[in-house]
C-alpha positions, -999 to 999 in steps of 0.1 A, spaced: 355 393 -665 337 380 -635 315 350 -642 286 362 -616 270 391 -615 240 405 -594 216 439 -592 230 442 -560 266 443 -576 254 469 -605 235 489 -576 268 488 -552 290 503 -590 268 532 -595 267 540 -555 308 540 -559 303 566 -591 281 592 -570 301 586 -540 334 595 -561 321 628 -579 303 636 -541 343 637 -531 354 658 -558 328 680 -557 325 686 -515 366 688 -514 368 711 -538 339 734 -519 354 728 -488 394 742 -500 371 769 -513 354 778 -479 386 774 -459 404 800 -483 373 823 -484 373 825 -449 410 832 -447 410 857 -469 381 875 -453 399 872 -418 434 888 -438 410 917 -447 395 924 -418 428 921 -399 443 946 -427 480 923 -425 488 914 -460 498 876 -452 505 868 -488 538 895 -486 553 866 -468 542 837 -494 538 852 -525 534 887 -546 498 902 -539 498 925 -574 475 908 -600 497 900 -626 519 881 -606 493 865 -591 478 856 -621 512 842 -638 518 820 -607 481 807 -615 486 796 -653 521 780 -644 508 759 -616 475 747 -635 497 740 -662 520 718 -641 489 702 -629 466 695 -659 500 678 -674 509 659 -643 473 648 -642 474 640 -678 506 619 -674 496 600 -644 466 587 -661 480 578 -692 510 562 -679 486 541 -648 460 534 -674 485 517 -699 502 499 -668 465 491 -655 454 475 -690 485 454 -699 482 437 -665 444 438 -670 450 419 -701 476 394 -692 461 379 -662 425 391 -657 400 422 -663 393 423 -623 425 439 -617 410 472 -633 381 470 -605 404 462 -579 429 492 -586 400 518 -593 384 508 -551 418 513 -538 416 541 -511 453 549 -520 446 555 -559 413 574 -555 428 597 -526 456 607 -552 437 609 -579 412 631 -557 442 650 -548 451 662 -583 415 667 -597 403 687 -564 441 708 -570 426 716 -607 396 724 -599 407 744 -572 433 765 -592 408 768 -616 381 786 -591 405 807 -580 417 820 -612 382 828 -619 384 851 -589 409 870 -597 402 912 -602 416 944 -596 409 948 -569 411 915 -556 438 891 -553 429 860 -535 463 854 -512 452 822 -493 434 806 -525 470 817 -544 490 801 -519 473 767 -512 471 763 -550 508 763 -551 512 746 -521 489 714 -532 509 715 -565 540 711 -547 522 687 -528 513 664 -561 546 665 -569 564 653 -542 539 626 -537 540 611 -573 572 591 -572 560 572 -539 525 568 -560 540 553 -590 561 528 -568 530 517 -550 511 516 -583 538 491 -597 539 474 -564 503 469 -565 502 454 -599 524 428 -591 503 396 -600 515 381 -564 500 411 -547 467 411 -572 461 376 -561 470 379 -523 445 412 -525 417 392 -545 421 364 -517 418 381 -487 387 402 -503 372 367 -500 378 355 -471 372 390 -455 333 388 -477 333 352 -461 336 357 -425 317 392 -430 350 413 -416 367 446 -420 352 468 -444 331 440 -455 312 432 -423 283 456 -430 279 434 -467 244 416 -469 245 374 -474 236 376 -507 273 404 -512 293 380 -492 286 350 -511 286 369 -545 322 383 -532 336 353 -525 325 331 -552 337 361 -577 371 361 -559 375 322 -562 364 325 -601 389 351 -608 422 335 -590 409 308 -611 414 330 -643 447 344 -637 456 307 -632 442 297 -665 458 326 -679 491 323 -662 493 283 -675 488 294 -711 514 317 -707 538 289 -696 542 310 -660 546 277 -642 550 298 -608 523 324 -613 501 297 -617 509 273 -582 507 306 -569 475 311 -578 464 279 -573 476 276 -534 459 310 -530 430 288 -541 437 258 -517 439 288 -485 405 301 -495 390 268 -495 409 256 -460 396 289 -447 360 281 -459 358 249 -442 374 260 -410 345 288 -410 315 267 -422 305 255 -391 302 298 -373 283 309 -410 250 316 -405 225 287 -406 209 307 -446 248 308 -458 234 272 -470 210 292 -497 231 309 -526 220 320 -562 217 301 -595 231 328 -610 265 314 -597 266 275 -609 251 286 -645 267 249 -657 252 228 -638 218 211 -637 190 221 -615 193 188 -597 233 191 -588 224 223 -577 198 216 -555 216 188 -541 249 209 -533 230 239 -511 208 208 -500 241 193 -484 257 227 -478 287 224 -500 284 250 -528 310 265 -520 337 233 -518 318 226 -552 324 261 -564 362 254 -553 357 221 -573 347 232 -604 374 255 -608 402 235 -604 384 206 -623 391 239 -657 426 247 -646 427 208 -646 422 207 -682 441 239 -687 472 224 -673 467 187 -689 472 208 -723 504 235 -715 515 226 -676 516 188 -664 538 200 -637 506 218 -625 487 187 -619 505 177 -588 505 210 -571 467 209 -576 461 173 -567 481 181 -538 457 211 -530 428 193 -530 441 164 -508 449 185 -483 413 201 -484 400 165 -481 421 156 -452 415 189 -434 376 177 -445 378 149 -423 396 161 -394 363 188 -394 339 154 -398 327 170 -430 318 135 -451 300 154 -476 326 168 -487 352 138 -491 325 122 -515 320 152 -529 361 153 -539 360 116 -547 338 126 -578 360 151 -588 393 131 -579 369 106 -613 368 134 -631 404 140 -633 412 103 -639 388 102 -663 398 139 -688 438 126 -682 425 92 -695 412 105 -727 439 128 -728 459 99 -727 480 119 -700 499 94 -687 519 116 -665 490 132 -655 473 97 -643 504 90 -623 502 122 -601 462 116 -595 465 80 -586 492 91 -563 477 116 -541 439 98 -546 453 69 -531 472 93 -501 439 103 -496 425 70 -491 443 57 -464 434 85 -444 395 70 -446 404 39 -433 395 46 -396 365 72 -407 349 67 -441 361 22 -441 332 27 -469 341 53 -490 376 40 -491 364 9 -503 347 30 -531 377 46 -542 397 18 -546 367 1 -568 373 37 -587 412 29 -589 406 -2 -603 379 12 -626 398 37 -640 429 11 -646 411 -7 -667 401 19 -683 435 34 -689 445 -1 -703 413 -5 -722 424 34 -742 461 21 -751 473 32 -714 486 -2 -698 511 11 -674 481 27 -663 468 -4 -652 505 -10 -635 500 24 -614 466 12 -602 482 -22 -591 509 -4 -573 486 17 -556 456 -8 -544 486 -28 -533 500 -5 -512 466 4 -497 461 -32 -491 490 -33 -470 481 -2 -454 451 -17 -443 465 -48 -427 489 -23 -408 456 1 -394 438 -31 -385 413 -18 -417 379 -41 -409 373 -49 -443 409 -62 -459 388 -92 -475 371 -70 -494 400 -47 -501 420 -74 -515 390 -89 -534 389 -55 -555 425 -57 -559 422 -94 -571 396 -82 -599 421 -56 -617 433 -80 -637 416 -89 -672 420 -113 -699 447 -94 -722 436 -87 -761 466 -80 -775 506 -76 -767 504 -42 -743 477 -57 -726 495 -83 -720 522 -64 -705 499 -46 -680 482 -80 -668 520 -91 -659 529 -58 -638 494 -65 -617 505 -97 -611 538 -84 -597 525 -61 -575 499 -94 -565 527 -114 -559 548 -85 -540 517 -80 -515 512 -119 -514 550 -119 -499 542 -93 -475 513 -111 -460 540 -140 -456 560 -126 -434 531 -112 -409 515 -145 -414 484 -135 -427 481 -168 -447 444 -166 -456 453 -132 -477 481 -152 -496 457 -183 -500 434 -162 -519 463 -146 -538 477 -181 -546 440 -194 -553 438 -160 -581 468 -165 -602 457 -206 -602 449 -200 -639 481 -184 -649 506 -213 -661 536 -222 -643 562 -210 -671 541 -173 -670 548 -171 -629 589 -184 -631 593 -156 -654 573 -130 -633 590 -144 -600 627 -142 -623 615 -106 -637 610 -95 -599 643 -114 -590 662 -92 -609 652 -59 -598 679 -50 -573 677 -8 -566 649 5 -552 652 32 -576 641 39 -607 668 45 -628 653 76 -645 639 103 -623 600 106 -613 577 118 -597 571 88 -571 611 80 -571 608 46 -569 609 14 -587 577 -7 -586 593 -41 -588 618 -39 -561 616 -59 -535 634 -58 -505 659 -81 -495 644 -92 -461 614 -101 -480 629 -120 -509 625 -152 -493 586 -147 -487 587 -138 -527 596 -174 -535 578 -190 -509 544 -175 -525 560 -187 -559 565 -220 -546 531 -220 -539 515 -204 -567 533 -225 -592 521 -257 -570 486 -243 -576 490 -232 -612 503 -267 -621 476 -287 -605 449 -265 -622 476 -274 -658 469 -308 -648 432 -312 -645 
């Protein structure tokens, strides 16, 4: 069931009831007029139409009556039985909104109005049976919209099934969304307050057949889902900027999690709604770090591309706003010592940080102070190749930087320099040797473009380290020949390989740093 709820909402249900039994009840008078009407017309005429259509004696009439209310109070019986079994199994498996969303369809209330109008109808006119008066036209047209029932059931049940199809559900939930966003179609004449409530409910319950769909072990359901997600929330901050200037003011009654003060600051800064997105994924994050791993990327992925699509729009608030959440992540894979997990969120975290170089220089600095944060965490919790992914990464947005002409590379490398930490025990050890690798790789890089104040520093860092420790990290690096891992990942590569062209800067910087580590050894 939907997590929000409103008067407005309860108001707009009952309004749907009436509205519903004002159909039943003014098609079934108006079949009744129309026939009256005829059959006054036949009478004053004095032609007996119903010679051509059916037999005018009362018994007959009355036979043809009983079998075609018959037909109709069982078809009617079946339809519903068989739609509301179909309806609640699907209800059940992904989420309770689907019931809602088949009962507003115009196609499933018109043919269920079709049937229940044909009862009632046939029943009216059996009550008007006498004598001395058959009722031809009311006769005829209840056979007739029998037939009619009939021959439109097979089509009914394959759009029914159709409709159900969790694909179609979620397409149908999205577009209700972004349709109560943008305040079109049938949802143009919606108040604020219904659009926001509309759209909010809509992300909420993609987010619940996702949740659903991963506990199920429905792998594709669920990236479905989840990139129906990732459209809503591109679509959202494509609109932002044409929303009206009070879209900005949205209801407690939707962030019922949070504190007063994140909520204040999110409509303060206008991005509710990105938070909404947010907060969402952030559960089928820890939905997925449980039953689907595979899940993680396709949602990192989602949310990079939001961020990048963020800043093309100059929407700021909403990169720092990700960054927290990008923590987040690192931080629930950490203590679910996810190591998988932390590989795919350092991966597209750190995509998304070389895209702030030339707009956010700042806030990418940030990030890659969280990177190395949540390294050492990882190694701190048992997690040292943790620590190995985060060198990787800072490395490789290091040398991003010096490529983009980055203005602040010193202090870029000077938060790579301080991942390292003094190891407590043997897997710490092993992490503190993979940082200096990727060190030493990036140090052999800024040989070759000659940035020799970047490998000074480098050099200067690893002065403590003892020259036996750096021969066997330069031999250990040496010896890695295929830039391929040889089991298959998610990155595909090997993190010690080193190209051939830049083999010679490797020992160069080694030659250096073991000049430096020896005259610190002999102090």
């Amino acid at each position: 069931m939907s997590r929000t709820s409103s008067p407005a909402r309860r108001q707009e249900d009952r309004s749907n009831l009436w509205r519903s039994f004002a159909w039943v009840v003014g098609a079934s008078l108006s079949l009744v007029i129309v026939t009256t009407a005829v059959e006054i017309l036949r009478l004053k005429s004095g032609v007996s139409w119903g010679k051509f259509l059916l037999p005018t004696d009362l018994q007959s009439a009355a036979t043809s009556l009983e079998g075609v209310l018959e037909t109709m109070i069982s078809l009617l019986g079946l339809t519903i039985t068989v739609v509301s079994i179909v309806v609640q199994l699907a209800a059940q498996r992904y989420t309770p909104k689907i019931t809602e969303l088949f009962l507003k369809d115009r196609y499933n209330v018109g043919f269920f109005l079709l049937m229940v109008v044909t009862s009632i109808f046939i029943l009216l006119t059996r009550t008007t049976l006498h004598q001395d008066f058959v009722p031809t036209a009311s006769v005829t047209t209840s056979v007739v919209l029998v037939m009619l029932s009939l021959a439109l059931l097979a089509p009914y049940m394959g759009y029914v099934f159709k409709q159900l199809q969790p694909k179609q559900v979620i397409s149908t939930i999205k577009q209700g969304g972004v349709s109560a966003m943008r305040g079109e179609g049938l949802r143009q004449h919606l108040t604020l307050d219904q659009r926001q409530t509309e759209l909010v409910q809509s992300i909420e319950i993609i987010a619940d057949i996702t949740i659903n769909s991963i506990a199920q072990g429905d792998r594709g359901q669920a990236m479905h889902a989840i990139d129906a997600i990732s459209e809503i929330y591109v679509d959202y901050l494509e609109a932002k900027s044409s929303l009206p200037k009070l879209w900005r003011r949205t209801s407690k009654e939707m962030f019922l999690t949070i504190s007063p003060e994140f909520f204040d600051e999110i409509t303060r800064t206008n991005v509710w709604v990105e938070a909404k997105i947010l907060m969402e994924l952030e559960v089928i994050f820890e939905a997925a770090l449980q039953h689907q791993v595979n899940v993680i990327s396709n949602l990192a992925t989602v949310i990079r591309e939001a961020g990048l699509r963020a800043l093309h729009l100059g929407d700021h608030r909403v990169l720092r706003l990700e960054t927290n959440f990008f923590n987040n992540f690192c931080r629930q894979a950490i203590n679910k010592s996810n190591l998988r997990a932390i590989y795919s969120i350092f991966y597209h975290y750190r995509l998304l940080t070389e895209a702030l170089m030339d707009d956010a220089p700042d806030l990418m600095l940030d990030v890659m102070i969280y990177i190395k944060y949540y390294g050492q965490l990882a190694n701190q919790e048992g997690l040292p190749f943790a620590m190995v992914i985060a060198a990787y990464d800072l490395s490789t947005l290091c040398e991003t930087a010096y490529h983009r002409n980055y203005p602040k590379q010193r202090e870029a490398l000077a938060i790579f320099l301080e991942l390292d930490e003094d190891p407590e025990n043997d897997e710490q050890e092993k992490a503190n040797r993979g940082v200096r690798k990727a060190q030493a790789i990036l140090a052999s890089f800024y040989i070759e473009v000659g940035a020799t104040e970047f490998v000074e520093a480098i050099a200067n860092d690893m002065a403590e380290e003892t020259p036996d420790r750096l021969r066997s990290i330069r031999d250990e690096l040496r010896s890695v020949h295929h830039s391929k891992f040889w089991e298959v990942t998610d990155r595909g590569i090997n993190f010690d390989f080193v190209p051939e062209e830049r083999r010679a800067f490797l020992d160069q910087y080694f030659e250096l740093a073991i000049g430096k580590a020896s005259d610190t050894a002999s102090r």
